[in-house]
N, C-alpha and C positions, 0 to 999 in steps of 0.2 A: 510414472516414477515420481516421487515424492523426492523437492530437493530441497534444502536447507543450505544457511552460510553458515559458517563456526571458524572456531580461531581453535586449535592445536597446533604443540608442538612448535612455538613461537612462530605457529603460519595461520593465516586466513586462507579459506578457499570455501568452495559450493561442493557439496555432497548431499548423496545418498544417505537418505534415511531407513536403516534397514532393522527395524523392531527399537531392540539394545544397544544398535553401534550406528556408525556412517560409515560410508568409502569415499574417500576423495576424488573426485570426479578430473582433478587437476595432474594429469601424469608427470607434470614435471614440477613437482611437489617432491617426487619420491616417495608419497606416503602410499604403498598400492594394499598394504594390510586392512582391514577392517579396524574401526578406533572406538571403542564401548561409547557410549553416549555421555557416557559417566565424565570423561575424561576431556569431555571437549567444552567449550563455553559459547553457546549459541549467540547468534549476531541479528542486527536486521536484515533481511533477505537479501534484502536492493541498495544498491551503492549508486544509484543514478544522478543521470547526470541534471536531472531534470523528471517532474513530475508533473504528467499533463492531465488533467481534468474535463469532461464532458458533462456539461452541463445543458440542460433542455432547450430546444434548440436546434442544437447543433448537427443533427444529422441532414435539416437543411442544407448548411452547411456554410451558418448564421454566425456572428460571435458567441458562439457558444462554448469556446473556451477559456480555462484559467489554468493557474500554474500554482505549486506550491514546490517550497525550496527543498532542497534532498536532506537539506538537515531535521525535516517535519518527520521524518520518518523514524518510525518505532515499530519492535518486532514485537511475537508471541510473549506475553508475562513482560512488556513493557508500558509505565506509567504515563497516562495521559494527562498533561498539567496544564491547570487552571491557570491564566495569568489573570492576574489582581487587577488588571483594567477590563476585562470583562465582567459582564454581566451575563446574559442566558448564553450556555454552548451547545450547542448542537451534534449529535451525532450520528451520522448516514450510511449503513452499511450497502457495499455494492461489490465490483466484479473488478478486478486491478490485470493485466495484460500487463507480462513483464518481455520487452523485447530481446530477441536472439542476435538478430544481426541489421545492421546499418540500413536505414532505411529512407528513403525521400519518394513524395512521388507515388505512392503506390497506389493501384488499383485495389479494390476490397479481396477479389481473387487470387490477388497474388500475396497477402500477408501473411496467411498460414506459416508462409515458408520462413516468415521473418519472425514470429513469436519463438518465444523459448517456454514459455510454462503460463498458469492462470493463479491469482491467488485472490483470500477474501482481503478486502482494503477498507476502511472508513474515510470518510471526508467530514473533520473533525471545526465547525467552524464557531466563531465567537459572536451569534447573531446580533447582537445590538451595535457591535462595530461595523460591523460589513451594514447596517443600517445607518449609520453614523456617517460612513467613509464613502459608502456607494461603490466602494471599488475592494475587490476579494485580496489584494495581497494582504495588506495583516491581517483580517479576518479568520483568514484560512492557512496565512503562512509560518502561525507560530511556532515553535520548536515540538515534537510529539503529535502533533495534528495529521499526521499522516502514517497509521498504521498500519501493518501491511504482514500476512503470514495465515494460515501459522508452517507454512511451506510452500515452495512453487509446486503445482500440479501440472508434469509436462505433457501426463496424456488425458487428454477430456473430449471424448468423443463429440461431442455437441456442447459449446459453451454458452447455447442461445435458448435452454428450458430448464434453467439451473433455479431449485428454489432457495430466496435467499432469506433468512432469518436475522433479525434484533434482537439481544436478549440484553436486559438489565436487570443484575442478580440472579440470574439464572432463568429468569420467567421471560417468555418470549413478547418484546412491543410492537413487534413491525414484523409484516411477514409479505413478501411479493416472489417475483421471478425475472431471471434476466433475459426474461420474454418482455419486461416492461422498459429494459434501459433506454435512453435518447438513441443508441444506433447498437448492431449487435457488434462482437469486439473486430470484426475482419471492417468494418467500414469504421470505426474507429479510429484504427489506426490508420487508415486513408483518410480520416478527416484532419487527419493531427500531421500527416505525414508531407501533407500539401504546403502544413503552414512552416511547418520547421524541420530539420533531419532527426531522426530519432539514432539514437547510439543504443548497443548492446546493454543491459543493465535498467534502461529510462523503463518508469513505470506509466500506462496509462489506466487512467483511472475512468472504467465506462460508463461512469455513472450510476449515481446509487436510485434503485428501482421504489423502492418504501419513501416515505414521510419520515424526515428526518425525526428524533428525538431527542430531547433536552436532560442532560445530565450533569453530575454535579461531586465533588470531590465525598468518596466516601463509597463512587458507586465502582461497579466492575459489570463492564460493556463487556459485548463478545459480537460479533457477524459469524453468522453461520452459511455456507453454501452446502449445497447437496455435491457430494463428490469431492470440493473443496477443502472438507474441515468445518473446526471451528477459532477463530480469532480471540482471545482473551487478554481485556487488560483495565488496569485499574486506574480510575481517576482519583487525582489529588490537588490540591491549591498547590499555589507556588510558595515556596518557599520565603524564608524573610529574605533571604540573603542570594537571593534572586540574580542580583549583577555579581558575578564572580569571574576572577583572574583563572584561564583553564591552562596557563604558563605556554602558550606560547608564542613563539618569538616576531616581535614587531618587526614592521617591513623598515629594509633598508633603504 
């Protein structure tokens, strides 16, 4: 099943993607009709609460993890922005595990039960900073740096011989399988699960399998997985007017 988030009908929810339309997956919505595709306005997949990172290493079970903030995340046909204090960015497509239900603790055997669906993800980083800083939060935790779509995939038989594809402009740069990640996604989540609880929503990101690539405002990335999809979005520099009021309300 192929799931998507959208906003209709002055609601958000997680739906079925069914050709032309969706079905809301949320029965107490009250939307149980089928809603054209036309008529709905596609969202980021994941609302998490937290975004965890596998980074080589780690299946040791090494500090091999990083974090990036949930505000990094951008969906299908969302822009990827340059910030103007970097220099080279990087772009890593890999294998994203979006979790089902509440987890700590878990054995690699018992995760199945805890994922909800598989999607293609990038790990989007600003290398001369994370060169600079030695340490991955701004590097990796800028706003759009965390792509994620272009649907949750909840049934994939085997998410561990998945080929995974780079394309810039269409033409493919990077091509592996997620036979190559630092751990496959059910030990993943046991490695992540050890260190902190994971909540329904949180993405874990299994690590991208390829040799990152370097991109630049103009171009349009996409990750490709077999069975997955494919992830499409476009880079851009930031803006002039970069620092903006988004109106709202200062703490009291």
């Amino acid at each position: 099943m192929q799931v998507i988030r959208v906003s209709a009908m002055k609601q958000s929810f997680y739906a079925r993607l069914m050709g032309d339309s969706v079905l809301c997956l949320d029965r107490s919505k009250g939307l149980d009709a089928p809603i054209p595709l036309s008529q709905v306005v596609i969202l980021p997949l994941a609302v998490p609460s937290k975004i965890v990172c596998l980074a080589a290493g780690a299946a040791g079970g090494g500090p091999g993890l990083f974090l990036k903030p949930p505000t990094a995340v951008i969906g299908p046909g969302g822009t990827i922005v340059v910030p103007r204090e970097a220099g080279r960015v990087d772009y890593a497509g890999g294998l994203a595990v979006v979790v089902g239900r509440t987890c700590r603790n878990l054995r690699p055997e018992d995760a199945p039960a805890h994922i909800f669906g598989y999607a293609c993800a990038a790990d989007v980083t600003a290398r001369d900073l994370l060169e600079h800083d030695g340490l991955p939060a701004r590097a990796k935790g800028f706003d759009t740096f965390a792509p994620v779509g272009p649907w949750i995939e909840t049934d994939v038989e085997d998410p561990t011989a998945l080929a995974v594809s780079v394309l810039v402009g269409g033409r493919a740069v990077a091509q592996a399988s997620t036979a190559d990640l630092p751990a496959d996604p059910w030990t993943a989540l046991s490695i992540v699960s050890r260190v902190m609880t994971l909540l329904p929503g949180d993405v874990v990101f299994a690590g991208a399998p390829g040799a990152p690539v370097p991109i630049a405002p103009g171009d349009e990335v996409a990750v490709e997985i077999a069975g997955l999809g494919r992830l499409i979005n476009s880079v851009a520099g930031a803006p002039d007017d970069a620092a903006r009021d988004e109106g709202a309300a200062p703490l009291q």
